[in-house]
N, C-alpha and C positions, 0 to 999 in steps of 0.2 A: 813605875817611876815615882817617885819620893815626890811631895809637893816643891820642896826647896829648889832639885834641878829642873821641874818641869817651869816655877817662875826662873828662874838663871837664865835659861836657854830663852826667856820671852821677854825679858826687863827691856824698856826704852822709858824715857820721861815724858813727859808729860804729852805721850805720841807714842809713834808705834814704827816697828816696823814690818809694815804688811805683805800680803802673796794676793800674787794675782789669779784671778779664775782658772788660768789655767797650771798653777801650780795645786790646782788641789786635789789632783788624784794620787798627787806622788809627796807630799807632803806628810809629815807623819805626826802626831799630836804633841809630841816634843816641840814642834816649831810654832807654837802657839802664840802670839805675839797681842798685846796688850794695845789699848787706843783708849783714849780719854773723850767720854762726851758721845761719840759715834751713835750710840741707838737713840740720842732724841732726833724728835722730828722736829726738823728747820722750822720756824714760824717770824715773821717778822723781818728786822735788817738781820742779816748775815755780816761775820768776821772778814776780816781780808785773808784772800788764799795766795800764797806764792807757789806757783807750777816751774820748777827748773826742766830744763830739757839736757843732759849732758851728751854734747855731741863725743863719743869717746875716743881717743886715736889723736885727735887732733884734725880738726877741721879745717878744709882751704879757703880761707876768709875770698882770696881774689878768684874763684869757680863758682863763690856763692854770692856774692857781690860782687858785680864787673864791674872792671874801669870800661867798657868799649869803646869811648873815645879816644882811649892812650896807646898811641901806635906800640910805645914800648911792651905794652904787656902782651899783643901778638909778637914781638919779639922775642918777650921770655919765653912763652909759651907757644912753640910754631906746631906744634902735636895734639897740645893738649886744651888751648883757649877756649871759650864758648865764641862761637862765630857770631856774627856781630849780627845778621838777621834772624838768629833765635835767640839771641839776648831777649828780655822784657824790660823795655827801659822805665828807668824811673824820674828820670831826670836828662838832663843834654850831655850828662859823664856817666853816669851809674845805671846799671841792670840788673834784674836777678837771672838765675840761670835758671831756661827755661822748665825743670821740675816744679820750680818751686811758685808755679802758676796758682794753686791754690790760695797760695797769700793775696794775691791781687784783691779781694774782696776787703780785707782788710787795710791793706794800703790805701785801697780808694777810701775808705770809710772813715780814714786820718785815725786808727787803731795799731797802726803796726809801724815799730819806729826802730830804724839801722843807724844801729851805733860803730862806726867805724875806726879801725885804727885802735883794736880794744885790745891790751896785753898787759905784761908783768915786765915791769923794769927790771933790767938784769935777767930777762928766762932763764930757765935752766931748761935745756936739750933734753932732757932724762923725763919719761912720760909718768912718772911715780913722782919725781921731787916736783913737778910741774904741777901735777893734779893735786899732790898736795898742799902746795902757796895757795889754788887758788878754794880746794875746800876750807884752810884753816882761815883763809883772808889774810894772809899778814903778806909782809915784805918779803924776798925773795931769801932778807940775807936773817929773815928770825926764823923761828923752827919752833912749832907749835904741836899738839896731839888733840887737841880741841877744837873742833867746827864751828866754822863763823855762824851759823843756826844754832846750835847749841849755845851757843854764849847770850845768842836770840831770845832765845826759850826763857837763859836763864833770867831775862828781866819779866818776864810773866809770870813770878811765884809769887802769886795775888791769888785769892781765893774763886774769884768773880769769873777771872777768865779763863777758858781752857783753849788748848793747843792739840794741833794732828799735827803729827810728821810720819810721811809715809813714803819709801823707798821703793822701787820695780825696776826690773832689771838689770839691779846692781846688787851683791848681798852686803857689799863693804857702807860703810855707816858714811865715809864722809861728809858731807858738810853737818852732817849728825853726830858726829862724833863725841865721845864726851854728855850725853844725857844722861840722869840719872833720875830713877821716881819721886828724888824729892824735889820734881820737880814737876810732878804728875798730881791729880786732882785723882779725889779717890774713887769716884766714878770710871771704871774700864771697861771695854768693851775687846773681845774676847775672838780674832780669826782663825777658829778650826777648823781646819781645810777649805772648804768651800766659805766663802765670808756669809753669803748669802743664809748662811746653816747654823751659826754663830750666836753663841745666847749671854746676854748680858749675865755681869755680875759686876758685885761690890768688893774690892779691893778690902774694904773694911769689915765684909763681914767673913772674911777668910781667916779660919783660926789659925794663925803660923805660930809655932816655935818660936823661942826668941832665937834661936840659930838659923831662922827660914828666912830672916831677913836680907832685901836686894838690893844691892850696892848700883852705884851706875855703872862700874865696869861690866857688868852684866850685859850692855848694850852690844857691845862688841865680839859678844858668841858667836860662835859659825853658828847658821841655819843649816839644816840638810838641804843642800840642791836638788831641785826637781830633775826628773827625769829628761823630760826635755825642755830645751829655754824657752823661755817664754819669748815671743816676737814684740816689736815696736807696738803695735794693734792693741795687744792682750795686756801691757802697760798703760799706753792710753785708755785700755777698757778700765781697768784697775782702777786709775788716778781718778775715772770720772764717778765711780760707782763710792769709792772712797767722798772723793768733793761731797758728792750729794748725802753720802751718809753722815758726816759728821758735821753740816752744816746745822746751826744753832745761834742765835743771839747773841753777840758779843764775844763769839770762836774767831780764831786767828789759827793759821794751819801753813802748812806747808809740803809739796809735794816732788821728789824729784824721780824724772823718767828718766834712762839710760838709754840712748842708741848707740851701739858700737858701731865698730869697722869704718872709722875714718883715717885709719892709717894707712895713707894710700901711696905706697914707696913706689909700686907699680899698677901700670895698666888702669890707673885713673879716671876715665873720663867717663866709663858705663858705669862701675862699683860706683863713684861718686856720686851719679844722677841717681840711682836707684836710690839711694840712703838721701839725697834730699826730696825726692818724692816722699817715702816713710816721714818723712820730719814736714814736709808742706800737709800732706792729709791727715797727719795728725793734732798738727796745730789749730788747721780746719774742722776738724772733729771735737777736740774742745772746744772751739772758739762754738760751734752751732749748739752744741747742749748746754753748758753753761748757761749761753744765750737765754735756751728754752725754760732753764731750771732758775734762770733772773739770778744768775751766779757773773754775769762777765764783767758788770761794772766795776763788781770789789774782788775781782782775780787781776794779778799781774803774771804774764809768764814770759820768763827770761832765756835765753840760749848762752851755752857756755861749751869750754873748751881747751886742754889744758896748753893750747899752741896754736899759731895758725900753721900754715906749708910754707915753703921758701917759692920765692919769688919767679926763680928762672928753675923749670921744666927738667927733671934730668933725665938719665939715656934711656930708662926703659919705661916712658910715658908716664911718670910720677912724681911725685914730690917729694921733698926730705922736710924732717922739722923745723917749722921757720918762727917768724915773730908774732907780730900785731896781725888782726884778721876782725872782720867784722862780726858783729852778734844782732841778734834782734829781740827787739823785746814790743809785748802787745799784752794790749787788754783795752779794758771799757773805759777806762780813767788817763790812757794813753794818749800824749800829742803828739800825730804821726807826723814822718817826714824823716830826712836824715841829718844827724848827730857823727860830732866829731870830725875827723880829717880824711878826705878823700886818699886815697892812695897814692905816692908818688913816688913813680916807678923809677925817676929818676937823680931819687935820694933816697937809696937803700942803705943801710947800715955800714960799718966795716966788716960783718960778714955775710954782705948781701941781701939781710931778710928785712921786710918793712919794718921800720923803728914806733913805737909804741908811743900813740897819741892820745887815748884814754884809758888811763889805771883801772883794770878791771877790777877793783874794789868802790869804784864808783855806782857800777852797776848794785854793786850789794847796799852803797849808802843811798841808793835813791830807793829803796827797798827800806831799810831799816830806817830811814827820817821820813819821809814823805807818806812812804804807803804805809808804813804799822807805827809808827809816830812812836818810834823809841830811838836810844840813845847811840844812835848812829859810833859818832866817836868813841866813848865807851865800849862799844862793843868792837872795834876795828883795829882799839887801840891807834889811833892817828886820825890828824884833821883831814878826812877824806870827803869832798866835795859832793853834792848829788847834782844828776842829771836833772837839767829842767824840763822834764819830759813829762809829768802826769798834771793832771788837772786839779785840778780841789775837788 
């Protein structure tokens, strides 16, 4: 293979888009993927790291967050509710469903903070035009090709600071979308096949052609898909091995994890528990090594979702695509407790699904002002509010 397509097939900016350990037996050296900074060894303060979690399908904000004290929602739901003595309450109205027992440690520890009522004005029903309002950040009614992280990135083309961006179980680029190496520091570091196998170079001491040059549409090549997918675990394995390798002085990063199959039209209530177990032990699983590796204070990690489920249960124990739903976000700099509006089940929309009481573009500006202290508006294009949720 020519040097020019084996960079093509690898270009991201100033970041990467990496494989997880267990894509490396089926991975082939065409999918070699570039990272900025990676082989130094951490010493000192560390960047702030963003971990997204993308629940995929579309998540059921009221399965994941109970109302239990609202007769109505065992009304909605007379099949499919969380029973009201395995709820975990958190409050005199709200629970989590019992999976998601893991988090407890976190909630106690005022770390883990449930933003309720989290959507897009105007949703679109369509799980493509959905996911992409909320990779691109914008309004429902503009239309965008470039990822609200990408536009993140682009205010980091300063010499001083470098940036990871790294994607698992997802090959599509979103909220990455739109990077380009000139936006990448020329230090890269180099995942072939196994990361762990991986040997440094210099971007600059590569003799290219002046036709070998990488555009950032480069970012958006297919990778060859592994033979088998990779599981929630082997993401999480990924993300943590990434965090700690590219940890550095003054690094700023960002990581996003994929769980699929929350699209639960049927048969809901077992599929559903299972996948927020994968998502409580996982968040558990960051949250202790972080911990261990003195990563948790300056990690924020957020859940997202391009819809919640409709409100009232349909005929064959599942849900249709609905509105507003809750999300949760933690870390070390987090002020737990819950954020936004309770559910009210009985002031549903004019077509039934909870109406949208926090602009899920909020979660991205308490991200982009408060944690990496850049130019939130700027970047979002609109005066978007942050949550008062992290500490100084």
């Amino acid at each position: 293979m020519k040097r020019r397509e084996f960079l093509s097939m690898a270009a991201a900016t100033g970041a990467v888009l990496s494989m997880p350990r267990a894509f490396s037996a089926s991975v082939p050296t065409s999918g070699v993927v570039p990272q900025p900074y990676a082989c130094a060894t951490a010493a000192g303060h560390r960047g702030k790291l963003l971990i997204l979690i993308e629940l995929k399908g579309g998540n059921d904000g009221l399965n994941t967050v109970v109302p239990f004290a609202d007769p109505a929602y065992y009304a909605l739901r007379r099949h499919i509710a969380i029973p009201r003595d395995r709820a975990i309450a958190l409050d005199e109205r709200m629970a989590l469903h019992p999976s998601l027992r893991p988090l407890l440690p976190l909630w106690r520890g005022g770390q883990l903070a449930v933003v309720q009522g989290v959507g897009c004005a105007q949703a679109n029903p369509s799980h493509f035009r959905s996911m992409e309002i909320w990779d691109t950040g914008s309004r429902a009614d503009v239309y965008r090709r470039d990822g609200w992280l990408a536009r993140a990135f682009a205010q980091w083309r300063v010499p001083q600071v470098s940036a990871l961006a790294a994607t698992f179980g997802r090959v599509e680029a979103g909220p990455f979308a739109g990077l380009s190496f000139a936006h990448a520091s020329r230090d890269s570091w180099a995942h072939v096949l196994n990361p762990d196998d991986a040997r440094c170079f210099n971007r600059s001491n590569v003799n290219l052609a002046d036709d070998d040059r990488v555009t950032g549409d480069a970012f958006d090549a297919s990778i060859a898909p592994p033979t088998r997918p990779a599981t929630f675990p082997d993401s999480i394995d990924a993300a943590l091995r990434t965090a700690r390798d590219s940890a550095q002085p003054g690094s700023y990063g960002a990581i996003r994890v994929t769980l699929d199959g929350f699209d639960t039209h049927a048969n809901q209530p077992g599929r559903h528990a299972a996948l927020l177990e994968e998502l409580a032990q996982g968040c558990a699983t960051l949250h202790a090594e972080l911990a261990r590796h003195g990563r948790w204070n300056d990690t924020l990690i957020i859940t997202y979702s391009e819809f919640g489920r409709s409100a009232r249960e349909n005929m064959v124990r599942g849900t249709e695509h609905g509105g507003a739903a809750a999300h949760f976000m933690m870390g070390g700099r987090v002020r737990g407790g819950m954020y936004g509006q309770p559910p009210d089940l009985a002031r549903l929309d004019g077509t039934g699904q909870l109406p949208v009481a926090i602009d899920f573009r909020r979660l991205y500006a308490t991200v982009l002002g408060p944690f990496w202290a850049l130019d939130a508006r700027g970047i979002l294009q609109d005066d978007v509010k942050p949550l008062p949720l992290l500490r100084a």
